[in-house]
C-alpha positions as CSV (number, residue, x, y, z in Angstrom):
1,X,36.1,-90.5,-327.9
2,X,33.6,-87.7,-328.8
3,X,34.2,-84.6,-326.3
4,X,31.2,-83.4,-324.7
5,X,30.0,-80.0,-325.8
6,X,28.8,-78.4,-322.5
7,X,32.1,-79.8,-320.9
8,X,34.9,-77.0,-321.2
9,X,38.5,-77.1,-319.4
10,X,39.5,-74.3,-318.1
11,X,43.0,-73.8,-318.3
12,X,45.0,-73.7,-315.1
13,X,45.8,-69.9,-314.4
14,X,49.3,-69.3,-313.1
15,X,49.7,-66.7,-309.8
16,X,51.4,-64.0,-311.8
17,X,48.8,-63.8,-314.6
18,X,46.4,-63.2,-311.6
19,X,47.5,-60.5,-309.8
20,X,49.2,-59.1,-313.3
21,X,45.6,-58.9,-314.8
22,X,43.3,-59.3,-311.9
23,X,40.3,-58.3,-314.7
24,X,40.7,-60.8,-316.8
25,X,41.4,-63.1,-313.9
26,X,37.6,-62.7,-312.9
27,X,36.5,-62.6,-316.7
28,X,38.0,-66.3,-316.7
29,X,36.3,-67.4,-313.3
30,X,33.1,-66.4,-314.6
31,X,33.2,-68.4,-317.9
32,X,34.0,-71.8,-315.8
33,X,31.0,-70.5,-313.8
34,X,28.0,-69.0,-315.3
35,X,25.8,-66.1,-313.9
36,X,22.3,-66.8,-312.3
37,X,21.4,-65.3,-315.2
38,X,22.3,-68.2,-317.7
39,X,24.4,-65.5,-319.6
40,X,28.2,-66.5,-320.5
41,X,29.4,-63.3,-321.0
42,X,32.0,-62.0,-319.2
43,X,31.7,-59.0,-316.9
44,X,33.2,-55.5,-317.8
45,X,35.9,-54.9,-315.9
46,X,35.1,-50.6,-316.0
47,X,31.7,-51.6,-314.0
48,X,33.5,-53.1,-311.3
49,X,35.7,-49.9,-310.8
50,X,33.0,-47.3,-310.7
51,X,31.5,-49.4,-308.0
52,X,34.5,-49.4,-305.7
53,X,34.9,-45.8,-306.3
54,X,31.3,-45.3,-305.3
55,X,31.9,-46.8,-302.6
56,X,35.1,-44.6,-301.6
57,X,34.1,-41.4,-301.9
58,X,31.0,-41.3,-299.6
59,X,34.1,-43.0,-297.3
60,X,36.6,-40.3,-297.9
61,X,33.7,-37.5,-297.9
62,X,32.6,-38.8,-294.1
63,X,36.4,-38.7,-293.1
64,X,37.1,-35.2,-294.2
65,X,33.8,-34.0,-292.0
66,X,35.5,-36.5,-288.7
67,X,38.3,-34.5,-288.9
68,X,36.5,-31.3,-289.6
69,X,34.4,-31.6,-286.5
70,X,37.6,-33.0,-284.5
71,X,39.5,-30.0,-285.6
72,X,36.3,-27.2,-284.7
73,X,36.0,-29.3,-281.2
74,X,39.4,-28.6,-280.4
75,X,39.0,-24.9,-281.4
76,X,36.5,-24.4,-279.3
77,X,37.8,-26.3,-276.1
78,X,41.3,-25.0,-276.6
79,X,40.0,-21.2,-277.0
80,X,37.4,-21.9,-274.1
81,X,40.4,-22.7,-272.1
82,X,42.6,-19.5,-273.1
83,X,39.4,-17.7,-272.2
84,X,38.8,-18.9,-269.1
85,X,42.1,-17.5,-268.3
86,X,41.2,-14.3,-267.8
87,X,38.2,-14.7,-266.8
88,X,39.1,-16.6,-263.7
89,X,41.3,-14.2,-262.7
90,X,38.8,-11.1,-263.4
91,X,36.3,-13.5,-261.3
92,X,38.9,-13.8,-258.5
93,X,39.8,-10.7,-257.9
94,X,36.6,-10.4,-255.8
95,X,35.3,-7.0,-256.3
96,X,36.1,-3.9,-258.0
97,X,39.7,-2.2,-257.8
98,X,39.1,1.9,-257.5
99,X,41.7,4.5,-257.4
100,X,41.5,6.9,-254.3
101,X,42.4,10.3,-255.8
102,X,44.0,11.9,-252.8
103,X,40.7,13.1,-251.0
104,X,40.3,15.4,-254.1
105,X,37.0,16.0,-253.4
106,X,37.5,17.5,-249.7
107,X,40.6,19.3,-251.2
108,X,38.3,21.3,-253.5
109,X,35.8,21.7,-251.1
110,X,39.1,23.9,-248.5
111,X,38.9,26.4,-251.4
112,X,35.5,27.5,-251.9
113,X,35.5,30.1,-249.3
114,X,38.2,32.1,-251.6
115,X,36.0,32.3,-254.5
116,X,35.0,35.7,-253.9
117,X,38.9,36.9,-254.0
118,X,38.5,35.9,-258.0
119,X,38.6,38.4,-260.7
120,X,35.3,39.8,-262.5
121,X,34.3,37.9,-265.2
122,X,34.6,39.4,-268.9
123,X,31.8,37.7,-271.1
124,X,33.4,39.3,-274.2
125,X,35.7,36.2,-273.7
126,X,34.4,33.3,-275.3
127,X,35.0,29.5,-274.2
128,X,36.6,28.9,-277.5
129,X,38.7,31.9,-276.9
130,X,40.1,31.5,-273.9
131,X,40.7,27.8,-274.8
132,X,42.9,28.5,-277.1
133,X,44.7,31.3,-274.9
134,X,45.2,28.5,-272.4
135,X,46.6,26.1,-275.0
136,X,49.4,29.2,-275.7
137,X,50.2,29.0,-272.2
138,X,51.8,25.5,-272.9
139,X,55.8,26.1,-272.0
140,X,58.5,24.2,-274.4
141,X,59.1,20.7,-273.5
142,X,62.8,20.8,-273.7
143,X,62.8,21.6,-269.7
144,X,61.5,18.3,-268.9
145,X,62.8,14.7,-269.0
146,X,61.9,12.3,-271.4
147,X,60.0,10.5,-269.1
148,X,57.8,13.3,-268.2
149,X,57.8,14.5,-271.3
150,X,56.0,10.4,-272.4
151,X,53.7,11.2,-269.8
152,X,52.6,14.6,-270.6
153,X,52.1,13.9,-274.3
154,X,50.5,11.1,-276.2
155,X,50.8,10.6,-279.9
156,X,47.4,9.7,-280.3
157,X,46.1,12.7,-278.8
158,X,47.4,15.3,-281.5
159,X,47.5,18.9,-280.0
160,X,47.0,22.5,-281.9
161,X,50.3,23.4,-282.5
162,X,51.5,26.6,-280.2
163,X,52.3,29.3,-282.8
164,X,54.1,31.8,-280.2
165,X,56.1,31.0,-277.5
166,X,55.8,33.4,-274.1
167,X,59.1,34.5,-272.7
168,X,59.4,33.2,-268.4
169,X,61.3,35.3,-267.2
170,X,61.8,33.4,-263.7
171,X,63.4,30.3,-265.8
172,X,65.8,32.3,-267.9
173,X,67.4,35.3,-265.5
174,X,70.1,34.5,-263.6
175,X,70.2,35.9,-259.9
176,X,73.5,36.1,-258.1
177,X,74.0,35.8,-254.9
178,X,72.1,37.8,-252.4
179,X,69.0,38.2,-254.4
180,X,66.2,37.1,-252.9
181,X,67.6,35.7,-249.6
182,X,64.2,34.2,-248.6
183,X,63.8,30.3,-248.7
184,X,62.7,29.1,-252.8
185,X,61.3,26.0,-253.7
186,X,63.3,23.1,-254.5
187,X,63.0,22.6,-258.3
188,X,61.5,25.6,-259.6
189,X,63.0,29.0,-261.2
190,X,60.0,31.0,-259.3
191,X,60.3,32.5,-256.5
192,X,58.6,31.6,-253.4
193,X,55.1,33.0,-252.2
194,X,56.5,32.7,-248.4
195,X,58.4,35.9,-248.0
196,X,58.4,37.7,-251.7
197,X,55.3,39.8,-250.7
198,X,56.1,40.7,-247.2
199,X,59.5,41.9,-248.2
200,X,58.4,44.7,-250.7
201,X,57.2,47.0,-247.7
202,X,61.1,46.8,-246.4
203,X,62.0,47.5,-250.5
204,X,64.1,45.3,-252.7
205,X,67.9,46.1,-254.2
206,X,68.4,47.4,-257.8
207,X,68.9,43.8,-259.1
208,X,66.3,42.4,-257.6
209,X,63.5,45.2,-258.9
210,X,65.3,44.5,-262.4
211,X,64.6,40.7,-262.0
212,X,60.3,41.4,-260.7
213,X,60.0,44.4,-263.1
214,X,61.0,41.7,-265.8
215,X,58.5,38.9,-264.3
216,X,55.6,41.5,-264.0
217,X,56.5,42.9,-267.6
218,X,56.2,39.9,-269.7
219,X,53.4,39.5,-272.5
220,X,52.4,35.5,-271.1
221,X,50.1,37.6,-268.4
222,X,47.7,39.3,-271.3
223,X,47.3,35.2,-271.9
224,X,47.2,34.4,-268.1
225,X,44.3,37.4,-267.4
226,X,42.7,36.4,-270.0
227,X,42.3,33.1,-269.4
228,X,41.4,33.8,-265.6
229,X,38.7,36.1,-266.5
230,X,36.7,33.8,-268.5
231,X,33.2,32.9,-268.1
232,X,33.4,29.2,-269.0
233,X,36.7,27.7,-270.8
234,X,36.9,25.1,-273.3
235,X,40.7,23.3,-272.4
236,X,39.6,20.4,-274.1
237,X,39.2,21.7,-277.5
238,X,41.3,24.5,-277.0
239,X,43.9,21.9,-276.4
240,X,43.4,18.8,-278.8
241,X,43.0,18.3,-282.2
242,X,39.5,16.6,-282.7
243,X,37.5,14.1,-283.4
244,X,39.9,12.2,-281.3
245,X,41.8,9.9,-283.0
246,X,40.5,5.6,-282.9
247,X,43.9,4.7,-281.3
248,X,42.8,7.4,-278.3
249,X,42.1,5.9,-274.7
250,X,40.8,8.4,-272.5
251,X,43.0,7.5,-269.4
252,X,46.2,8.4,-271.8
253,X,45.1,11.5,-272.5
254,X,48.2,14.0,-271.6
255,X,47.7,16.0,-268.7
256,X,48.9,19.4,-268.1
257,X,52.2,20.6,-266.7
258,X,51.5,20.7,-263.2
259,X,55.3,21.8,-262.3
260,X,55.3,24.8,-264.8
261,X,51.5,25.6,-263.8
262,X,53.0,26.0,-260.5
263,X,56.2,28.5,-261.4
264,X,53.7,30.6,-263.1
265,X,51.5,31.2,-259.7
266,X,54.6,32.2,-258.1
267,X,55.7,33.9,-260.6
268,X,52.3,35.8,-260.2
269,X,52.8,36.4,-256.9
270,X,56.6,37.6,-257.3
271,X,55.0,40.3,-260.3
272,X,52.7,41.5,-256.8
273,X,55.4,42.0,-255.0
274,X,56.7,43.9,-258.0
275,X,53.7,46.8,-258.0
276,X,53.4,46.5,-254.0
277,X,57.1,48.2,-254.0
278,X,55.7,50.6,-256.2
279,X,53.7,51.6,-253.9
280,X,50.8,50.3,-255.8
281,X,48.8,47.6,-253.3
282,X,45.4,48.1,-255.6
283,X,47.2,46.4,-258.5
284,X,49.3,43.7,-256.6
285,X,45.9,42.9,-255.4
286,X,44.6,42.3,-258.4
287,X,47.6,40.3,-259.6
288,X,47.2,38.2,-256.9
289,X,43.3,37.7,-257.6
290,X,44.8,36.8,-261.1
291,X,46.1,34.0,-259.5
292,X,43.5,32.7,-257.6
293,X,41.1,32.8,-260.7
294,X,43.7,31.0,-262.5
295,X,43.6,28.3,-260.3
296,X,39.9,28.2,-260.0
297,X,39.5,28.2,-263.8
298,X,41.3,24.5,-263.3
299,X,38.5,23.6,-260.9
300,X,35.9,24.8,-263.1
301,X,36.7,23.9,-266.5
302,X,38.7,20.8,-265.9
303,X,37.9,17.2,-267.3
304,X,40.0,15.1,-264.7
305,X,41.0,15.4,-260.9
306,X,44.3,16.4,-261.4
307,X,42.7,19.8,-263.1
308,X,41.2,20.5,-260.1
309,X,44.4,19.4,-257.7
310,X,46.7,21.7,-259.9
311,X,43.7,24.4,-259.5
312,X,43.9,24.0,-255.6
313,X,47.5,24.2,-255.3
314,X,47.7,27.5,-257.5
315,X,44.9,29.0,-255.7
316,X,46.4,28.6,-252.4
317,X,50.1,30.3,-253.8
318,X,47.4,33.2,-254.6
319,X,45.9,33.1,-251.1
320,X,49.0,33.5,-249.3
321,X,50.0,36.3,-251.4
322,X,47.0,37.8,-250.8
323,X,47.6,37.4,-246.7
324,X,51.0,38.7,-246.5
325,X,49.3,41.8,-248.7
326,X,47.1,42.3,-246.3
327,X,49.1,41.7,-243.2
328,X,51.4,44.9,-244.7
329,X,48.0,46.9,-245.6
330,X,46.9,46.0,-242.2
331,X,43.5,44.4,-243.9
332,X,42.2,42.8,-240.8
333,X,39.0,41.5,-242.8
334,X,41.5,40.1,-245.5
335,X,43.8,38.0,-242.9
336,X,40.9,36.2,-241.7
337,X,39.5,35.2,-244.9
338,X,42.7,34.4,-246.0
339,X,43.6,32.4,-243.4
340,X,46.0,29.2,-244.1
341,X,43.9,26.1,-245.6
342,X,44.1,23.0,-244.2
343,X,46.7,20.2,-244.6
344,X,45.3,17.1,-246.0
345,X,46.8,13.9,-246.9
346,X,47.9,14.2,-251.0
347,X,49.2,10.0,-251.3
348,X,46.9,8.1,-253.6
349,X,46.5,4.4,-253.8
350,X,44.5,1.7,-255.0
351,X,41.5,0.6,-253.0
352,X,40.2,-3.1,-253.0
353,X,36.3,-4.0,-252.4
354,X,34.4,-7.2,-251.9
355,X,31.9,-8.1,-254.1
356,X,29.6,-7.0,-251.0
357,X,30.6,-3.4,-251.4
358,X,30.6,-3.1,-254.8
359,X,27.1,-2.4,-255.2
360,X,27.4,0.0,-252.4
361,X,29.9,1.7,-254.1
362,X,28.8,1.3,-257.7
363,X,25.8,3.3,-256.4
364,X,27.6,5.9,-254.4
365,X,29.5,6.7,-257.3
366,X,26.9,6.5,-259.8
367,X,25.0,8.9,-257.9
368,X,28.1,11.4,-257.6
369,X,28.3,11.1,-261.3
370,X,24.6,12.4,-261.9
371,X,24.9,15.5,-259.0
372,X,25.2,18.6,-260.4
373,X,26.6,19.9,-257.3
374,X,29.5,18.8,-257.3
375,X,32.5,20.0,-258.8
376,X,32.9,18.9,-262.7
377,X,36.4,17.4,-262.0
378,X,35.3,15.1,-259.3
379,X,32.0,14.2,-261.8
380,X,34.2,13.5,-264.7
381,X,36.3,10.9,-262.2
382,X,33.2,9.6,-261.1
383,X,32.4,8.6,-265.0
384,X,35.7,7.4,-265.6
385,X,36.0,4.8,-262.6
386,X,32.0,3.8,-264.1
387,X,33.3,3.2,-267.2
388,X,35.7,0.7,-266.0
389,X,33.6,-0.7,-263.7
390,X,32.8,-3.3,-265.8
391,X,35.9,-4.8,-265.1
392,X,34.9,-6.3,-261.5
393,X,31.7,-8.3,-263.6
394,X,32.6,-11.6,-265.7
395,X,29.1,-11.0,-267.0
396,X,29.9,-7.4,-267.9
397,X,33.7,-7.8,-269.3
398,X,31.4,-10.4,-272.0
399,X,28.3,-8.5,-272.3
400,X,29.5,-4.7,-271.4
401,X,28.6,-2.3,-268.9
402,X,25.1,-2.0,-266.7
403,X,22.4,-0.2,-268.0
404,X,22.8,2.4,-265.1
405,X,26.5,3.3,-266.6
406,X,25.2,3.6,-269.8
407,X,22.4,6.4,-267.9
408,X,24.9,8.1,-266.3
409,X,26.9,9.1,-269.7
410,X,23.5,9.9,-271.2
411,X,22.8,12.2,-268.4
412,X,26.1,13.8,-268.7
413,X,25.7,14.6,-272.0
414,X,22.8,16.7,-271.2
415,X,24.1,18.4,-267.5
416,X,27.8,18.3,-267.5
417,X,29.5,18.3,-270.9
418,X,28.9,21.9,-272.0
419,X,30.9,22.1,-275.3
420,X,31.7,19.3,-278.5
421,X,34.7,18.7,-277.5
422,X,33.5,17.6,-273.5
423,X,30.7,15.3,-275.2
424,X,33.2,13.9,-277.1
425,X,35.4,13.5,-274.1
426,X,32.6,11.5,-272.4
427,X,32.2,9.0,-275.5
428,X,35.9,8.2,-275.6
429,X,35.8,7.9,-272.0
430,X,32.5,5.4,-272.2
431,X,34.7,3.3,-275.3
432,X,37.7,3.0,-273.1
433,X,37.5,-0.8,-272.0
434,X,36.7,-1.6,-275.3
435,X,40.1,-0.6,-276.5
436,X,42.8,-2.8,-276.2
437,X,45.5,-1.1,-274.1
438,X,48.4,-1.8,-272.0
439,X,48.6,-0.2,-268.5
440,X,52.6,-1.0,-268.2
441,X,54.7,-4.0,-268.6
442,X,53.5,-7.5,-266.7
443,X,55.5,-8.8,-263.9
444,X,56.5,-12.3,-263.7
445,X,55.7,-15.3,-266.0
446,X,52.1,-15.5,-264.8
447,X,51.0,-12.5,-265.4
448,X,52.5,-12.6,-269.0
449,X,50.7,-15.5,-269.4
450,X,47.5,-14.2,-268.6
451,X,47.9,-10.9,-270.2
452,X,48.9,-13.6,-273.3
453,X,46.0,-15.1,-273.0
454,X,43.6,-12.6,-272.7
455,X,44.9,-10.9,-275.7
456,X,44.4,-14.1,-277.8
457,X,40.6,-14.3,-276.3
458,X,39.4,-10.7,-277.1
459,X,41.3,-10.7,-280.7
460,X,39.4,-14.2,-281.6
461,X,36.2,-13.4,-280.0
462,X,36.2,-9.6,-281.3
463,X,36.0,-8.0,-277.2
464,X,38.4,-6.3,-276.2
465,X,37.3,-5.3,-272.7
466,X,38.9,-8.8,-271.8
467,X,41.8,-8.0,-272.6
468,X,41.7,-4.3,-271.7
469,X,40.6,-5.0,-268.4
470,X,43.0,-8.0,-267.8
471,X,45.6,-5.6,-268.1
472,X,43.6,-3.3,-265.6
473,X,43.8,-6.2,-262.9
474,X,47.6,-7.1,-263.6
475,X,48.5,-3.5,-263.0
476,X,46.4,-2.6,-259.8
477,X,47.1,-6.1,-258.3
């Protein structure tokens, strides 16, 4: 039997040759069965791979930008979230939250009338000058507490260093008993302006004239005068090291010693005393004007309200020196323009507004800001409550602060900032909210988890008035 030529039997493949050689499993299938083609060659087993891999990759490439997209889309809702945060809570706080200074302005305004019990001015005293004289008056820290001492100083608000140290002779001489009978002041070495005065007509005892002729003696009041007499005074840069520093936030920035500022007025007052015994009343006059300048020179050249409460406070000490003088010189004139000031409320607080008066009040304060008429201390508050205005705006915590802030430093500049050192007060002052700062320690789980939150926000979205004036919020709430 002749075997037909175009008949071929293929032989059975077993299982395990299949999957062991799947290639040449195929390459067999397609010699029992020809191509379309006709041809009876087998197909190349590297063609079919390089097909399946073209295949995969365009497959793996489209998976890798799924999960790229997923990954961005959950980015962006999960920080949309932590955002929101913050932002709900700056949007439901309703309206702006200001601090009330304790009526400084109407304070400032009782002292006016005593402005012409001030000493003449000596222009050979420059700003720079008498700057620096006032930085010299800064008294060792060791007196105070730690905790007043964090609060009057600030690392990142470097000060000149004070080269010589003035001798106060009211902290360091001891008085036994008997000296001074008259009532002193809880908490200071000074004596008090009540009585000290009025008892030099009746004369003092031996140890007591040792202890004022000591006070009225000491260097620190060639310093004290000098400052007092100044035309204009530069405490900023007499005081600081500048520029400022990039970690510096203007509401940090340490403020002067209001207790020691205090002992030196009546310390003043005691050195009146002092030459009135002498029988000298022209120059315990003009101690006692010493005083009053020195507290006006607060007023004048300060850059914060607490200058100009420290200023009132000392020039009051100096006006009732100045009337018990006169009521022993029988000055008639003098008692009634020294007459007692009146007593105003000194507790602060914080003041909530709706978002209906914060536009009022936005423009009230703006306006203050821009009148030359009033005091610079109240002026430079003004600016500091605009720049954080911001903070009572969703809009303006994202975008920053209303054109008519922006003015109002601008204006400043010009009409109220009178030395480098101010202008560059009024910058840092302008950049605060946009320096991420802590105003104290949260309370409460919440609040850390907003503070939390708005920290994450302003570090990933490069803003940190959200967080800055989260923290603003927390602390006033």
């Amino acid at each position: 039997m002749h075997r037909n030529p175009q008949h071929t039997t293929a032989r059975p493949v077993h299982a395990h040759e299949a999957h062991a050689n799947p290639a040449g499993w195929m390459g067999m299938h397609n010699v029992a069965h020809p191509g379309a083609g006709g041809a009876d060659a087998p197909v190349d087993a590297r063609g079919t791979a390089d097909a399946r891999a073209s295949t995969t990759v365009p497959r793996a490439r489209s998976a890798f930008v799924r999960f790229v997209v997923d990954f961005v889309r959950s980015g962006v809702i999960g920080l949309s979230l932590i955002t929101a945060v913050p932002l709900v809570h700056i949007a439901s706080r309703d309206g702006l939250r200001l601090f009330d200074r304790m009526n400084a302005a109407e304070r400032i305004a009782d002292v006016e009338r005593l402005r012409p019990f001030m000493v003449p001015r000596d222009a050979a005293t420059s700003a720079d000058e008498a700057g620096r004289a006032f930085n010299a008056l800064r008294a060792p820290r060791s007196r105070t507490s730690a905790a007043v001492n964090a609060m009057l100083s600030n690392e990142d608000f470097p000060m000149h260093p004070v080269t010589a140290i003035y001798e106060r002779p009211w902290q360091t001489q001891q008085k036994t008993i008997g000296m001074f009978p008259a009532p002193r002041t809880q908490g200071l070495d000074a004596l008090t302006a009540s009585q000290v005065v009025l008892r030099a007509s009746g004369g003092f005892t031996p140890d007591e004239m040792t202890y004022l002729r000591n006070v009225a003696d000491a260097p620190i009041w060639r310093e004290v005068e000098r400052v007092a007499s100044a035309p204009q005074v530069d405490m900023v840069g007499g005081q600081f090291v500048l520029p400022f520093s990039d970690k510096a936030f203007s509401p940090a920035m340490p403020i002067t010693r209001f207790a020691d500022s205090k002992a030196l007025a009546y310390a003043g007052v005691s050195r009146a005393a002092y030459y009135l015994a002498l029988g000298d009343p022209a120059r315990a006059e003009a101690a006692l004007k010493t005083v009053v300048s020195f507290g006006f020179m607060f007023i004048d050249n300060g850059s914060n309200v607490m200058d100009a409460l420290i200023g009132r406070v000392i020039i009051d000490i100096g006006r009732d020196g100045l009337h018990q003088l006169y009521e022993v010189t029988g000055n008639a004139r003098g008692l009634e323009l020294t007459a007692p000031l009146p007593k105003r409320a000194t507790q602060g607080g914080v003041q909530a507004t709706s978002r209906a008066q914060s536009d009022a009040i936005l423009a009230r304060r703006t306006s203050e800001a821009n009148d030359t008429r009033l005091p610079r201390t109240v002026r430079y508050e003004r600016l500091q409550e605009l720049a954080f205005s911001s903070c009572g705006s969703v809009r303006e915590v994202l975008t920053g602060p209303r054109d008519a802030v922006r003015e109002s430093f601008a204006r400043a500049s010009d009409n109220l900032a009178r030395f480098p050192s101010e202008r560059a007060y009024l910058e840092l002052m302008l950049e605060a909210p946009n320096r991420g700062q802590r105003f104290g320690t949260t309370d409460g789980k919440v609040d850390a988890l907003i503070a939390g939150a708005a920290t994450v926000a302003a570090t990933v979205l490069q803003n940190q008035r959200i967080a800055t004036c989260t923290q603003l919020l927390l602390a006033l709430d």
